[in-house]
TORSEKE-208493 format. One record per residue (C-alpha): residue number from 1; residue in one letter; chain; x, y, z. Coordinates in nm, 2 decimals. Example, Ala and Ser with C-alpha at 12.3 -4.5 7.8 and 13.67 -1.06 7.14 Angstrom:
TORSEKE-208493
PT:1:a:A:1.23:-0.45:0.78
PT:2:s:A:1.37:-0.11:0.71
//
This chain:
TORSEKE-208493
PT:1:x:A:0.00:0.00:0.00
PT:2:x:A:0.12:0.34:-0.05
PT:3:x:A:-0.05:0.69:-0.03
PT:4:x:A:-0.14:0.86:-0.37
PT:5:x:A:-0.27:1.18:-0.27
PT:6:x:A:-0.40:1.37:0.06
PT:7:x:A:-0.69:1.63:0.03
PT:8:x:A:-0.73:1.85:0.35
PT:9:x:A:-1.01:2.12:0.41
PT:10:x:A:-1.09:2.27:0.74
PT:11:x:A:-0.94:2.04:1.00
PT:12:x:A:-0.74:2.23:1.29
PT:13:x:A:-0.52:2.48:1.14
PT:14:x:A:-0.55:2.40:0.76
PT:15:x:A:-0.78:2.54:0.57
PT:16:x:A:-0.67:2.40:0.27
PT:17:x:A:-0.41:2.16:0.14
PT:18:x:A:-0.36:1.90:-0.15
PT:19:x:A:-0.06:1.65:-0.19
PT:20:x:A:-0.02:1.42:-0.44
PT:21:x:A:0.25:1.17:-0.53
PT:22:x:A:0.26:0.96:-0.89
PT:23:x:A:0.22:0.60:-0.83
PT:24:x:A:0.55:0.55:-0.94
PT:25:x:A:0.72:0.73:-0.74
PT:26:x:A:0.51:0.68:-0.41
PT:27:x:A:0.82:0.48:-0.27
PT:28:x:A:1.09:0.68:-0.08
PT:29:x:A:1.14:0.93:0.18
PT:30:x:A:0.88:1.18:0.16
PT:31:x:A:0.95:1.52:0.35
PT:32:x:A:0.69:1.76:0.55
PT:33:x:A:0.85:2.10:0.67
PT:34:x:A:0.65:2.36:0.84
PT:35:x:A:0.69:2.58:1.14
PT:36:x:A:0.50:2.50:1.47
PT:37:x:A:0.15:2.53:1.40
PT:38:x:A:0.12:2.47:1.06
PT:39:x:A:-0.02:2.16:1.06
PT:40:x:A:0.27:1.90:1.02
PT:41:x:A:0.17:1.66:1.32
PT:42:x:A:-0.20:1.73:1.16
PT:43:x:A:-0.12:1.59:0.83
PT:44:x:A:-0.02:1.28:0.94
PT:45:x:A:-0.28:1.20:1.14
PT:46:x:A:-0.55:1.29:0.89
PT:47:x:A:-0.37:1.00:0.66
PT:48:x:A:-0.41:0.75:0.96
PT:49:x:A:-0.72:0.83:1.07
PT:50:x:A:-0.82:0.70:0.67
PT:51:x:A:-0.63:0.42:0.70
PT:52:x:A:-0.72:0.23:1.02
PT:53:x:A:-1.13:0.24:0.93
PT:54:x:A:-1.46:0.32:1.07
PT:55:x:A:-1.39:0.02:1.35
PT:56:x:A:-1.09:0.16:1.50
PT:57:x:A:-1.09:0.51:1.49
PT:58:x:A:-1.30:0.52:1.81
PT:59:x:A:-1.00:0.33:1.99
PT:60:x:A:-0.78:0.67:1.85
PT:61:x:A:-0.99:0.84:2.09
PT:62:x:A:-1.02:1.16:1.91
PT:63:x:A:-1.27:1.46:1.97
PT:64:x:A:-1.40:1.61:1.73
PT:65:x:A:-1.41:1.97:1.86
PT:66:x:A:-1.04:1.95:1.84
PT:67:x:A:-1.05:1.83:1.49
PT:68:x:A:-1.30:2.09:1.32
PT:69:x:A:-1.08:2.40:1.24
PT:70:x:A:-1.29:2.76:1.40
PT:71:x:A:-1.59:2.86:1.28
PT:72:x:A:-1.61:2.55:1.00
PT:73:x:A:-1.92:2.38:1.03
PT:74:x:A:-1.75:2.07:0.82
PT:75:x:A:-1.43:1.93:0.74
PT:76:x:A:-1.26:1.65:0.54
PT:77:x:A:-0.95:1.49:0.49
PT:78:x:A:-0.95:1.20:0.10
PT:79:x:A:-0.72:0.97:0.06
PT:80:x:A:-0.65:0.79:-0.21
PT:81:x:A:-0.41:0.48:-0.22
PT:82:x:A:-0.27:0.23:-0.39
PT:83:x:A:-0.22:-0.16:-0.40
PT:84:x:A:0.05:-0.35:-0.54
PT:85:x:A:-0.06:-0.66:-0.73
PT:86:x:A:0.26:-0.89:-0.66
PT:87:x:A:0.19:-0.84:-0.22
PT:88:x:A:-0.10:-1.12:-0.11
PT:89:x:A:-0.35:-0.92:0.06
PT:90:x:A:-0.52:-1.22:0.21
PT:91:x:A:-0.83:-1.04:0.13
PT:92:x:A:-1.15:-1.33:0.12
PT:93:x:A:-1.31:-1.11:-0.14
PT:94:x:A:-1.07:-1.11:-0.39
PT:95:x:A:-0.79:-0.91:-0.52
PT:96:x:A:-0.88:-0.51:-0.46
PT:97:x:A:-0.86:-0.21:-0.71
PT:98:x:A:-0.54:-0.08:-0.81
PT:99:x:A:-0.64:0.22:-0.63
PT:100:x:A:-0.90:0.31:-0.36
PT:101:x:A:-0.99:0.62:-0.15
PT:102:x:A:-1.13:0.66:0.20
PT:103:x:A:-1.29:0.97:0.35
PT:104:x:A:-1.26:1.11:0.67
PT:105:x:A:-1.59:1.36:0.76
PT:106:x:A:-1.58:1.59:1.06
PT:107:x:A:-1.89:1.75:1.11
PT:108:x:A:-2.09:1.96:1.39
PT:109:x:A:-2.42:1.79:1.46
PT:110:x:A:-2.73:2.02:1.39
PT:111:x:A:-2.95:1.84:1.70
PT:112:x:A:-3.03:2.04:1.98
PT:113:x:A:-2.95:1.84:2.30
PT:114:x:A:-3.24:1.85:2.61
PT:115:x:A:-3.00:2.03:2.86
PT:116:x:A:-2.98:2.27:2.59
PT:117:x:A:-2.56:2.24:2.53
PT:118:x:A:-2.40:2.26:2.24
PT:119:x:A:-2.42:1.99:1.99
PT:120:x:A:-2.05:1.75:2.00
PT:121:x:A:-1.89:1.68:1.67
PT:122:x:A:-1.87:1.37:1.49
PT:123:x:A:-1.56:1.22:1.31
PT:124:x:A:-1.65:0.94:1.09
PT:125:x:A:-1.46:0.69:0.81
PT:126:x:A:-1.61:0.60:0.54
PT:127:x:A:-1.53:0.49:0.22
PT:128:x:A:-1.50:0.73:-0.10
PT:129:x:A:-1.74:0.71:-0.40
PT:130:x:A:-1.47:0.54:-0.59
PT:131:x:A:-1.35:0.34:-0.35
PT:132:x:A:-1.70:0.09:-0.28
PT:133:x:A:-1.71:-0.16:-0.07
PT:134:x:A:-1.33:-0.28:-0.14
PT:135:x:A:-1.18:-0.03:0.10
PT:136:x:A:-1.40:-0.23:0.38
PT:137:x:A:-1.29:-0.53:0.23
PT:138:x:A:-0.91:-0.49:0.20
PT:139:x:A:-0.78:-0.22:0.41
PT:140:x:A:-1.03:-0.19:0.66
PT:141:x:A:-1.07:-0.59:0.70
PT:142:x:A:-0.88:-0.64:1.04
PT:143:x:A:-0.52:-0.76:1.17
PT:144:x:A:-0.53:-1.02:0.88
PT:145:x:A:-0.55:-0.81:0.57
PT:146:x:A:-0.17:-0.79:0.51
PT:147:x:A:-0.26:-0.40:0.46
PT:148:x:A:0.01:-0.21:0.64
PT:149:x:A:0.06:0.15:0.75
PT:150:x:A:0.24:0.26:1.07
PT:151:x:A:0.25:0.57:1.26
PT:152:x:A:0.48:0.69:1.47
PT:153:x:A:0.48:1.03:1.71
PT:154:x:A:0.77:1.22:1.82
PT:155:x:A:0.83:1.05:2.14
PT:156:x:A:0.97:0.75:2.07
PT:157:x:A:1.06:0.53:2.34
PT:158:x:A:1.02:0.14:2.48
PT:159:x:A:0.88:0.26:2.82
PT:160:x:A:0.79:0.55:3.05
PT:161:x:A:0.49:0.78:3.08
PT:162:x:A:0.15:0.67:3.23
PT:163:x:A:0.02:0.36:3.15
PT:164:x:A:-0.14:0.31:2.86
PT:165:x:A:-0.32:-0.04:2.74
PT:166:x:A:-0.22:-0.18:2.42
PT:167:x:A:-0.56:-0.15:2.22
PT:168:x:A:-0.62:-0.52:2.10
PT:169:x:A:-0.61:-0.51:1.72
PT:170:x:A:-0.27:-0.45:1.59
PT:171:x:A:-0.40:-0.21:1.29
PT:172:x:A:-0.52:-0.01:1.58
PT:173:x:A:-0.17:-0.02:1.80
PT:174:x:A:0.03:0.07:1.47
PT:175:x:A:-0.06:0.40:1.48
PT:176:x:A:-0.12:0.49:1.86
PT:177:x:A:0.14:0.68:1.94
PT:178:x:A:0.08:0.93:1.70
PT:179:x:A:-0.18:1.01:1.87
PT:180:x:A:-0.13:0.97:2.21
PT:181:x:A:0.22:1.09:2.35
PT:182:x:A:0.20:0.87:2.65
PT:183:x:A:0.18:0.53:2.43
PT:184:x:A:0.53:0.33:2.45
PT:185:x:A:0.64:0.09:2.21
PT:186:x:A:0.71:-0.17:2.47
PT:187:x:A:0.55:-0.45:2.27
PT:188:x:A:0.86:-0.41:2.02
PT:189:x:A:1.08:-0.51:2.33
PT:190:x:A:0.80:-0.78:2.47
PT:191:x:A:0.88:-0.91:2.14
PT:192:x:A:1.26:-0.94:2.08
PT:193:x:A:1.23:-1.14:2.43
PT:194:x:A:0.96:-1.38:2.27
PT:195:x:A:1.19:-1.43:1.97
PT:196:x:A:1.51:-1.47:2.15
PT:197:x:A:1.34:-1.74:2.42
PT:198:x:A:1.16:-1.91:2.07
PT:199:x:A:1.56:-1.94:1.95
PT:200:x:A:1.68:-2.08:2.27
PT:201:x:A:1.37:-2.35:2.29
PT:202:x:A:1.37:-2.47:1.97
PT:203:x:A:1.65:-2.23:1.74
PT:204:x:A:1.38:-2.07:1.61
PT:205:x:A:1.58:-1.80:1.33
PT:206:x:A:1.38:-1.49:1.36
PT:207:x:A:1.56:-1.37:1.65
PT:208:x:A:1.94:-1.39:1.43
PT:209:x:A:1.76:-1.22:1.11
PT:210:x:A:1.60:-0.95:1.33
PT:211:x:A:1.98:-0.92:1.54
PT:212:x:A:2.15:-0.90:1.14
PT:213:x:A:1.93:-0.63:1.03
PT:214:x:A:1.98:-0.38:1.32
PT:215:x:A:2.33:-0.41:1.32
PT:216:x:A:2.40:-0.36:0.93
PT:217:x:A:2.70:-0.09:0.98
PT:218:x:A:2.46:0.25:0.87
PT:219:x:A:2.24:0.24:1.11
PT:220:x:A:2.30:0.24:1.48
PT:221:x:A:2.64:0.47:1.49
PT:222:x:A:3.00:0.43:1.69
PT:223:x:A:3.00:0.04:1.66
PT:224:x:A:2.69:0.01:1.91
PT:225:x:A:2.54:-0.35:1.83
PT:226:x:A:2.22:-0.53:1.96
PT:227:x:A:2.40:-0.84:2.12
PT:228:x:A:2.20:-1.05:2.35
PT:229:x:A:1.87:-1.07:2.57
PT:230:x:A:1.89:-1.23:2.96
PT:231:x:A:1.60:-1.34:3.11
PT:232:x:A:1.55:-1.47:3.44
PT:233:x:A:1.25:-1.55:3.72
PT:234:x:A:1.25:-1.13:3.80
PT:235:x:A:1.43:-0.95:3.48
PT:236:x:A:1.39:-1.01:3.09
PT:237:x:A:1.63:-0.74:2.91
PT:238:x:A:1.77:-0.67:2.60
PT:239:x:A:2.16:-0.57:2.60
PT:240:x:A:2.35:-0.41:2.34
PT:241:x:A:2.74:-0.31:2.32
PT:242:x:A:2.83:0.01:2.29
PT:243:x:A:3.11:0.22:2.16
PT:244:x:A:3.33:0.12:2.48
PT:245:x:A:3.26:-0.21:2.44
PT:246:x:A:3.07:-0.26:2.71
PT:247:x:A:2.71:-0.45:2.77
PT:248:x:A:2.46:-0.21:2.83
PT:249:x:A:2.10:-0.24:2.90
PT:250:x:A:1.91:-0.10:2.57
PT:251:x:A:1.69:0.11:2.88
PT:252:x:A:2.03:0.27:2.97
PT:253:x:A:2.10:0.37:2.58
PT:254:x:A:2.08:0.72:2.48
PT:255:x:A:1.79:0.88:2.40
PT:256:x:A:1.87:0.93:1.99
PT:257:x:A:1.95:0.53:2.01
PT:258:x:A:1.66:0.46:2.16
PT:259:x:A:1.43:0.67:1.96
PT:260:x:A:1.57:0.51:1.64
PT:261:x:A:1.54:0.17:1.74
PT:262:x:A:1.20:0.16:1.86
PT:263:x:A:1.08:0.30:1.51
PT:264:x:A:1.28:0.07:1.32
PT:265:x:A:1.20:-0.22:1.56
PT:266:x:A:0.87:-0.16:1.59
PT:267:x:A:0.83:-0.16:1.18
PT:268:x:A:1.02:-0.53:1.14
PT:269:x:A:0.79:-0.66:1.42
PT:270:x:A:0.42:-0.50:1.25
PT:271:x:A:0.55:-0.62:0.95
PT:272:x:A:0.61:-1.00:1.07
PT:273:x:A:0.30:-0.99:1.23
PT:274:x:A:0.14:-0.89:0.93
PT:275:x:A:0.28:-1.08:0.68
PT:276:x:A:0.52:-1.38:0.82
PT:277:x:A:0.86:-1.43:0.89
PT:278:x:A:0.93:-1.61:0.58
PT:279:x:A:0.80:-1.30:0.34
PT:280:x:A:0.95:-1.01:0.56
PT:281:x:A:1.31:-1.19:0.58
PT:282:x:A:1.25:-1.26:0.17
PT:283:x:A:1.52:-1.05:0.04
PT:284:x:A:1.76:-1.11:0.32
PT:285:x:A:1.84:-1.01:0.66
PT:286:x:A:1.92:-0.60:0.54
PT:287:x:A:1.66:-0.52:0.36
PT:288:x:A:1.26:-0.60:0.39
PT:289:x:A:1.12:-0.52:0.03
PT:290:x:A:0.73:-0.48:0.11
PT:291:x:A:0.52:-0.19:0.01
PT:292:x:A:0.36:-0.03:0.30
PT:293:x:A:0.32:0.33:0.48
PT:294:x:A:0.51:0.50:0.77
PT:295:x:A:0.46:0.82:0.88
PT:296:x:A:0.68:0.95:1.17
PT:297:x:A:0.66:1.28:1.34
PT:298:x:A:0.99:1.47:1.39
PT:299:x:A:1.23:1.18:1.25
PT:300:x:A:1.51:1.37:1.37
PT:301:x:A:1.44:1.37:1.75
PT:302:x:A:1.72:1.34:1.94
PT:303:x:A:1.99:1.25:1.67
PT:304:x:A:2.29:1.37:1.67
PT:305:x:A:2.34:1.61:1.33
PT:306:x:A:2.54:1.34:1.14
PT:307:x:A:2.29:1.09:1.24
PT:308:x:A:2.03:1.35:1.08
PT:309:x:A:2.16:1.39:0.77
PT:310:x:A:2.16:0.96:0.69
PT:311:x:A:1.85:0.87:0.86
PT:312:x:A:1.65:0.87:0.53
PT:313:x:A:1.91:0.68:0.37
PT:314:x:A:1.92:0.41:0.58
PT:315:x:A:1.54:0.32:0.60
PT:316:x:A:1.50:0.40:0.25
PT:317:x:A:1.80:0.11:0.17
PT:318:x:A:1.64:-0.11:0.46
PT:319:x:A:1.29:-0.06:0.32
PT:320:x:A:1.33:0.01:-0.08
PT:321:x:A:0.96:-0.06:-0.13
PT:322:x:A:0.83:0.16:0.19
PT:323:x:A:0.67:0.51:0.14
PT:324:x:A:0.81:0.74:0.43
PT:325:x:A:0.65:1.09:0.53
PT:326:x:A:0.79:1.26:0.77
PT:327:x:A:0.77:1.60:0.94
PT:328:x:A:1.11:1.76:1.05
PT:329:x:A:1.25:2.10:1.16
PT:330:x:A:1.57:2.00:1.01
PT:331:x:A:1.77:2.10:0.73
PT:332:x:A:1.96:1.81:0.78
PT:333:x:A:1.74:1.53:0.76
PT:334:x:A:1.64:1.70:0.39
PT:335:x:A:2.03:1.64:0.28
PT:336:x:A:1.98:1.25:0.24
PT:337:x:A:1.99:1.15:-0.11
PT:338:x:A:1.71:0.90:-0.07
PT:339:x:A:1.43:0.96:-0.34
PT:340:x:A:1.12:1.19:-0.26
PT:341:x:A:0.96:1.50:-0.24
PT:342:x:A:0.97:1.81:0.05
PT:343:x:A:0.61:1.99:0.06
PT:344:x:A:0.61:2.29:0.22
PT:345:x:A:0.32:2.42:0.47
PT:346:x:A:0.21:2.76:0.47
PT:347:x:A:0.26:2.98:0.76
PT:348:x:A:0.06:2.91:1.05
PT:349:x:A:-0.25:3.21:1.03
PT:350:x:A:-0.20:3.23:0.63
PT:351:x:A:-0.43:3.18:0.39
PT:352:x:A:-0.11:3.00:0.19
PT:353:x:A:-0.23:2.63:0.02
PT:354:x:A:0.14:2.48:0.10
PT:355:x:A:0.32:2.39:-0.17
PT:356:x:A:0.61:2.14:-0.34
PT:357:x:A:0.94:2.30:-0.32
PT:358:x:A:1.07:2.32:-0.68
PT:359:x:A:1.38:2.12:-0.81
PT:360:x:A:1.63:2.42:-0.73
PT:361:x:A:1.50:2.46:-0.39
PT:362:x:A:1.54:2.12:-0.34
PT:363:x:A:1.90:2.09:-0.50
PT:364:x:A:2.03:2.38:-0.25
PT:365:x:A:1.88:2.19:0.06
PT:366:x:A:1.99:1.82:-0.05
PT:367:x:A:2.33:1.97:-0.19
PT:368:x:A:2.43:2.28:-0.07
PT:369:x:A:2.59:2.33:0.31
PT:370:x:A:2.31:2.43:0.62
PT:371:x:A:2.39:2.79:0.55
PT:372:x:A:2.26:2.74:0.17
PT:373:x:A:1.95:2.51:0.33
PT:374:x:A:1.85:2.81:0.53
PT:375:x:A:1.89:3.09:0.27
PT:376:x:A:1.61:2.88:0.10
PT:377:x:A:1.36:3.04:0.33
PT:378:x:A:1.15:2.72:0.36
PT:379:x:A:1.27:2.70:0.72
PT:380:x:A:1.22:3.08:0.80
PT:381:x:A:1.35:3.43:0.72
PT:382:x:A:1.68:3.53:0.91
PT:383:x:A:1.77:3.19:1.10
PT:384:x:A:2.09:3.13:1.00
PT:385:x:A:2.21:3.41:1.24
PT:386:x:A:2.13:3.50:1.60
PT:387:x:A:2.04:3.83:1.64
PT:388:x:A:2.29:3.93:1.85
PT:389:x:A:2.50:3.83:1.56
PT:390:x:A:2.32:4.05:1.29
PT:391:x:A:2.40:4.33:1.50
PT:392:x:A:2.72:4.30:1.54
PT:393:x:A:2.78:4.23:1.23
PT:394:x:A:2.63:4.56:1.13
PT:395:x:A:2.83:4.72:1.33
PT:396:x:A:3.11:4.56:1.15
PT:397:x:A:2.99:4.66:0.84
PT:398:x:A:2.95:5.02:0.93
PT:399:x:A:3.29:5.03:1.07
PT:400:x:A:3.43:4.90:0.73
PT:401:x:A:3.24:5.14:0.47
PT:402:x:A:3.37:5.44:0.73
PT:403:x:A:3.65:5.34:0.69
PT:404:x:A:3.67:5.34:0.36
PT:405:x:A:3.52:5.64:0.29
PT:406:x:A:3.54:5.90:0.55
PT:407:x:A:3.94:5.82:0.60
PT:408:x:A:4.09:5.60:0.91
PT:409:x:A:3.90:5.52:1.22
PT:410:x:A:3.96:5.62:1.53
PT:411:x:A:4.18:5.40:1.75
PT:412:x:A:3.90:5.24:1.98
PT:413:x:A:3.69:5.25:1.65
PT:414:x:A:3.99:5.02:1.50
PT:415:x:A:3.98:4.83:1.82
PT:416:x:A:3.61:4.76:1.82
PT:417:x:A:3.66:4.62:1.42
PT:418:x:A:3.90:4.40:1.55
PT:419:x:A:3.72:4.23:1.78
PT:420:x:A:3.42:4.23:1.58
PT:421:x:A:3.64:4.06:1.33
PT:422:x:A:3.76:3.81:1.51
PT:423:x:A:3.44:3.65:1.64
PT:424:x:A:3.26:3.69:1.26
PT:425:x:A:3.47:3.52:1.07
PT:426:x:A:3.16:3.53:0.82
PT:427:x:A:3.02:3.87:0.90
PT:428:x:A:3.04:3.99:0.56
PT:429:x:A:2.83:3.71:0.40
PT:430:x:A:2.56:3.71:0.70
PT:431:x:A:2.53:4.07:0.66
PT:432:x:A:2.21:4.15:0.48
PT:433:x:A:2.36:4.29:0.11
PT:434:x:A:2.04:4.55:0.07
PT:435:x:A:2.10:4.71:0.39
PT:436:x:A:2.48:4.68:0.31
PT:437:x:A:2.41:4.92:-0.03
PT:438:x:A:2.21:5.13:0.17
PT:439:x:A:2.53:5.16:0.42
PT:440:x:A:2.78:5.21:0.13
PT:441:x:A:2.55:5.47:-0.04
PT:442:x:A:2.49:5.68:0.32
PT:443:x:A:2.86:5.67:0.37
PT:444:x:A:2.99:5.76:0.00
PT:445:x:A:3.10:6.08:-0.06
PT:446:x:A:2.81:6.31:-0.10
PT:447:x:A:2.53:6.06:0.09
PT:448:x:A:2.50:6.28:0.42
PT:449:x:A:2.78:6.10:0.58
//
């Protein structure tokens, strides 16, 4: 399965927003920038919510007074998707249409309640016109389907928070903690345990292939290396090695490792569940060549910059067939050369539609250096400098065009350049060049200098 296009209108703060993707190019690392508020975290939801079916979205827990953007008596969210004809669905009904569409319908209700409050607001799932019956026959068919998309929020992590229950259809827990911050991916650890006691019963190889695919030399940095799991009548826990060398309890890992491997974990193990052992490990033990959606919130949380930049390389090589969107602040994570598009959303309070960024946009943040990312814009005017730094580098500039035209400074004037020198190595290139002209002109002879 894989996401064909996303049509958004009046749900929390977008008004209006289309994104589409060609079929043959639905695979890859797909890239959502925005600042806060614009709607990034909302996009991917408004996929999921279409994807997990009339059934389960009550499980999401959702209220539909937070969904209905102000004043909006209605809302919607299509989605159109794709099937691939050589993945068995295990659909009972028979092979699907190439493509199908679901709907997602937030509306106010117009009945006046007895106690006189205000109507709530329903969300409902429903299939598109297009899409018939199918949709509830493939996708929206339960845990057996085969249909797979996954959805991840930005805190990652195999434990901690309050309790939450793990709802009891997997389609459902696949995309929980994008909605719910507190939901932990513990069952991806639960599991490694099962697999590893399964290999030590009856050498059961799931447990190896798993082990061989997180440790493939591009993904976890510094030599780190899932090794071994110890379980006893009090304790079962998972131990890696780190870059010392030492065992360490994958709890006791950093928070970037951590955050990486529950995603990735957490994929292998919905997609065995989903499809078997014997089709996931197909390929090999490094890469899991299966067409199916993930969308993760912030992919770069907590990784170091180099880890950034090769994220989306790495799960793009892992999983060649798997369509990625993700939402990131950083410029960074948009330098991997793995295939896909960056969209844009507008401003937050802007009437803008969001928009592709076009092929020299995207050739300056995938091939240019972070300074050349930010003076794209997409990521805001006037971040590449603090502004303590734009102002003394004005200063800088002023002292240099006096110099140069009303004759030599004075000595704590040449002092002052100096310094300001010294700490802005780069002051002449972060200075603005318009206000620069405007300085050279004031100063020139015969400006009012």
């Amino acid at each position: 399965m894989h996401v064909l296009s996303v049509d958004i209108e009046n749900l929390r703060s977008v008004e209006k927003l289309v994104w589409t993707v060609d079929p043959a190019d639905a695979a890859g690392f797909h890239i959502v920038l925005g600042n806060n508020g614009a709607g990034k975290t909302t996009f991917l939801r408004s996929i999921a919510l279409a994807l997990v079916g009339p059934q389960n979205i009550y499980g999401l827990r959702q209220s539909g007074d937070d969904w209905l953007r102000r004043e909006a008596q209605a809302g919607t969210v299509r989605v159109r998707f794709s099937r691939h004809e050589d993945v068995d669905y295990f659909s009972r009904a028979g092979a699907p249409p190439r493509e199908l569409a679901a709907v997602v319908r937030v509306a106010r209700s117009s009945e006046l309640h007895l106690n006189g409050s205000t109507s709530e607001t329903q969300i409902t799932v429903e299939p598109d016109e297009d899409g018939g019956r199918s949709v509830e026959r493939s996708v929206w068919a339960g845990d057996s389907a085969g249909w797979v998309c996954c959805g991840f929020g930005p805190y990652r992590r195999f434990s901690g928070g309050a309790m939450v229950t793990t709802p009891p259809k997997a389609s459902l827990a696949r995309t929980m903690s994008l909605f719910d911050e507190q939901f932990a991916l513990t069952d991806a650890l639960t599991w490694l345990v099962d697999l590893w006691v399964a290999r030590e019963i009856s050498k059961a190889p799931t447990f190896d292939a798993v082990k061989r695919f997180i440790n493939q030399p591009d993904f976890l940095p510094h030599g780190v290396q899932l090794d071994r799991v110890e379980v006893s009548p009090t304790s079962k826990r998972v131990f890696f090695v780190d870059a010392a060398r030492s065992s360490v309890p994958i709890e006791e890992l950093s928070d970037g490792f951590r955050s990486a491997l529950s995603l990735v974990l957490d994929l292998v193990r919905q997609l065995v569940l989903a499809f078997g052992e014997e089709r996931v490990f197909k390929a090999g033990a490094e890469c899991i060549e299966i067409p199916f959606v993930a969308l993760v919130d912030e992919v770069d949380a907590h990784l170091h910059p180099t880890w950034q930049r090769r994220i989306g390389d790495f799960l793009v090589r892992a999983f060649p067939r798997t369509q990625f969107i993700v939402t990131t602040h950083s410029p960074l994570v948009c330098q991997c050369s793995a295939p896909g598009r960056i969209f844009l959303l507008p401003e937050p309070g802007t009437d803008g539609l969001g928009r592709f960024l076009d092929e020299q946009e995207t050739s300056r943040l995938r091939l240019g250096n972070v300074l050349d990312a930010y003076g794209t814009n997409v990521f805001g005017v006037g971040v590449g400098q603090s502004d303590e730094g734009k102002r003394k580098g004005a200063r800088l500039a002023e002292l240099n065009s006096r110099e140069l035209f009303s004759g030599p400074l004075s000595d704590n004037d040449k002092s002052e350049r100096d310094q300001l020198r010294a700490v802005l190595p780069t002051a002449a290139a972060a200075f603005p060049t318009d206000t620069l002209e405007a300085l050279v002109d004031k100063l020139a002879p015969g400006g009012g200098a």
